[in-house]
C-alpha positions, 0 to 999 in steps of 0.5 A: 042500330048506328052503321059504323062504316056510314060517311059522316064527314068528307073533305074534298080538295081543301086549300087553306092559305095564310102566308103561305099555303098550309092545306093543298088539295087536301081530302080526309074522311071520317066515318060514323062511330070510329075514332080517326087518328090525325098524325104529321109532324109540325106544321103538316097542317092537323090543326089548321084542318081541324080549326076549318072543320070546327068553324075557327078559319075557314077554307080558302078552297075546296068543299066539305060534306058532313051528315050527307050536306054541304058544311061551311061553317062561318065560325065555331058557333055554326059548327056548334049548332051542327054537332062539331065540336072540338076540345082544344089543346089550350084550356078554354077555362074560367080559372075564378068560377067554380067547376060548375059554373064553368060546366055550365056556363052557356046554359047559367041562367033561366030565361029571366036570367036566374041562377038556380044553383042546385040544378047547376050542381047536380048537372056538374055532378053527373058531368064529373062523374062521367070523366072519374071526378065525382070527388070533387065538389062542384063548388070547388074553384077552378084556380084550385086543380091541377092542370089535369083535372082541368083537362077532364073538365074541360073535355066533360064541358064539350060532350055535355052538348049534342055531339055527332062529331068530335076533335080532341087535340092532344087531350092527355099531355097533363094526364095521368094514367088513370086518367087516360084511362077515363078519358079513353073509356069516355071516347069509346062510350061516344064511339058506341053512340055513333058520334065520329072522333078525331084524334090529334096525338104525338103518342104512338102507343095511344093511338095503337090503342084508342084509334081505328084509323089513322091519317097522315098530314105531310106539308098540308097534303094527306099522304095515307089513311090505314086501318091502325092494324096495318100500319106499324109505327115505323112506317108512320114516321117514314110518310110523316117524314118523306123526303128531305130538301138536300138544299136544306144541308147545303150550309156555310156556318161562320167557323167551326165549333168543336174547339170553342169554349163553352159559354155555359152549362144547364144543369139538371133542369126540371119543371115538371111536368114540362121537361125533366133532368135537362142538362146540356151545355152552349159553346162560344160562337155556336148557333145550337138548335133545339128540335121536338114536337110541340108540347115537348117542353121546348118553350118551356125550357128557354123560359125557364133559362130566361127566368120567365118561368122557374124550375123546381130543380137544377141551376145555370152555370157560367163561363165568367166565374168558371162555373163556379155559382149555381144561377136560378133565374126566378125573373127575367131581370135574373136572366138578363142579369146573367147575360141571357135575352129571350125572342120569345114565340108569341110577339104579340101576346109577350113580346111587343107593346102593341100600341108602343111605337116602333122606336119604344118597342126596340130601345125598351131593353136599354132604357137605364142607359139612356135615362139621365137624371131624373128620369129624363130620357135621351129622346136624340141618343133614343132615335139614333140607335133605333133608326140604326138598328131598324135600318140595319134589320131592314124593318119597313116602316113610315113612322118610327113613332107609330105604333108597332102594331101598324106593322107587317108581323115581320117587321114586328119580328124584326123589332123583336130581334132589334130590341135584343141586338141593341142590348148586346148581351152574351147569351141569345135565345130564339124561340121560332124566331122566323114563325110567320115571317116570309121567305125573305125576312127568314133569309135575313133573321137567320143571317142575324142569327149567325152573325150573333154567333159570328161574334162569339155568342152562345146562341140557342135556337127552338124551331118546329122547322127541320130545314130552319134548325139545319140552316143555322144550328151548328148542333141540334138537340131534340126534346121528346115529352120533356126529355132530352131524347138525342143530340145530332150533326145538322149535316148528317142528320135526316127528317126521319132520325129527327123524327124518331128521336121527337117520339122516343119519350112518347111511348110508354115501352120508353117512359 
């Protein structure tokens, strides 16, 4: 019989630094056949901890024991072969193979590299059936499911392996309830089997019900393990939270809003399952922060806004018609037409042209008005307006010519930002604009930020940071699950407040 209450992994002292510290002497246990949930707010360091145990990033310092040996593993695959596996929050899917070819895909062929296609389906079919699926045809395409289905896929592909630990990241955000209810039957089943689970979740209610113990992460340092049955959610928001830097409320906004006419309205936005009936409004020269958990539907809601992605209802309005049309961007063309610029979150992956040069990177967005005939672009008019600029962002740079990539990533934010400025439009919207940046170059893009309101802009800010959005928001929303769950004064405002709001929508007492 497996001994449940047997260590099975133990973390000592761990350290994990990028730009800056993420893990401080950091010590958390699992324990053989229990599921361990990990809470903390954005940034708290869950994920970071996870990635080092599943062999993504290694530790800067520190040790870790797992079934009684030390463990470092070099990367996933050596995690992997020790029985660590992990079920990320991002799909880890072939949307071109079928279901199961993408169950099977690291055992597709025989040794002579033949695909014996019944043996492939019939192991799928057992699989699918393990997560409630069995109606599925394995032959179906992945691109045919739903977000959901792909989910349960995606979590039968992981534990079709030799499991003795386990870590599910948010793992029902596209579930549904019946759905969770597999899921969690599953978890229990490798529970019973003696493998260790860690549980990473916003949704209080789960976490009531699935977990035996949970840990809270706060700034990279692990602030309390309880039993789940002594320990109410208030007091989880209380550790998550801790104290708040009063420095962080100690703020000089360019003028006051409240008399300012507003810019423009969002109206009833929904693209679900990502956000549902937003509608709020943006005054002239405010600086308005959005705040929630990741996963709330914030990134989502600026794309949506910008035209990058397209709602199923609701509509835009504005000030220089006198709200008079309903605006739907389906383009980020319809957006920028509308007087609307996106910074977006992943620079690298959205953003920036990687082997573009410094100089194409910013003047990209005023292309059309440095084209002469013919398509002959004014290369003197082209480098003045970006050396102007750069120098203006102070962007550290040898070439303007080389590429972009060459640069330090705050600088390449900084390019981002450059690249928006010189369009000079009158709606700007910041998704994590200081994300991965030092101290310094934040100082400088929140300066930028309320200068842009300075000169009248509407301004609408997304930051997992609470001291980020009460440095520069003059009003801060919060997003819980895809739902506008409460407006608030950056200078009365508090961690916990934010907090509560940021998990209202994620209990099911609230749904």
């Amino acid at each position: 019989m497996q001994n449940s209450a047997s260590t099975l992994l133990s973390v000592h002292d761990l350290d994990k630094t990028f730009a800056v510290p993420v893990l401080k002497q950091l010590n958390f246990e699992l324990k053989r056949g229990e599921i361990h949930a990990l809470m903390g707010s954005n940034g708290a360091g869950k994920s970071t901890l996870c990635n080092i145990i599943a062999g993504v990033h290694q530790a800067t310092a520190g040790s870790m024991q797992f079934l009684g040996n030390d463990y470092r593993p070099e990367n996933v695959n050596a995690a992997e072969t020790s029985g660590v596996r992990m079920v990320m929050q991002e799909l880890n899917l072939f949307p071109t193979l079928s279901i199961a070819e993408n169950l099977c895909f690291k055992h597709l062929g025989n040794k002579f590299g033949v695909i014996d296609k019944q043996r492939l389906n019939q192991k799928a079919e057992a699989l699918l059936t393990l997560v409630g699926l069995d109606d599925l045809s394995p032959d179906t395409p992945m691109a045919e499911l739903g977000v959901g289905k792909q989910q349960l896929i995606e979590i039968a592909s992981v534990i079709s392996e030799p499991t003795q630990l386990l870590i599910v990241d948010e793992p029902t955000a596209a579930l549904t309830d019946p759905q969770i209810d597999l899921l969690f039957n599953e978890l229990n089943r490798l529970k019973e089997g003696g493998v260790g689970i860690i549980y990473i979740s916003h949704r209080m209610d789960e976490i009531q019900r699935i977990a035996d113990r949970v840990s809270i992460l706060r700034d990279g340092q692990l602030v309390a393990t309880e039993n789940i049955a002594d320990i109410d959610v208030d007091t989880i928001v209380n550790l998550m939270a801790g104290s708040v830097d009063e420095s962080a409320k100690a703020i000089t906004k360019n003028n006051n809003t409240d008399a300012n006419p507003v810019a423009f309205t969002v109206n009833q936005f929904t693209r679900a399952p990502a956000f549902n009936d937003i509608s709020f409004d943006v005054k002239a020269g405010e600086v308005l922060g959005i705040g929630g958990l990741i996963g709330s539907g914030r990134t989502e809601l600026l794309r949506a806004m910008f035209g990058a992605d397209v709602v199923s209802s609701g509509f835009l309005s504005f000030a220089n018609d006198n709200f008079q049309q309903k605006v739907t961007p389906k383009t980020p063309i319809d957006g920028i037409k509308a007087g609307i610029g996106l910074v977006v979150e992943d620079r690298k992956s959205q953003g920036l042209l990687l082997q573009g040069s410094l100089l194409s990177n910013i003047s990209l967005s005023i292309l059309p008005k440095l084209t002469r005939f013919f398509g002959v672009t004014n290369n003197s008019q082209e480098h003045e307006l970006a050396t102007d600029i750069a120098k203006r962002l102070a962007i550290k740079y040898d070439d303007i010519y080389a590429p972009i990539s060459q640069l330090s990533g705050g600088n390449q934010q900084k390019a981002l930002i450059a690249r928006w400025l010189l369009k000079d439009l009158p709606i700007l919207l910041f998704d994590e604009p200081s994300r991965g940046v030092d101290a310094r170059a934040k100082a400088l893009i929140h300066d930028l930020i309320r200068e842009q309101a300075a000169l009248g802009k509407a301004v609408v800010v997304v930051s997992s940071e609470t001291q980020e959005l009460m440095t520069v928001s003059d009003r801060i929303l919060v997003l819980s699950n895809g739902r506008l769950a409460g407006e608030f004064d950056p200078e009365t405002l508090t961690e916990e407040q934010l907090l509560e709001a940021s998990f209202r929508y994620y209990s099911a007492s609230n749904q």
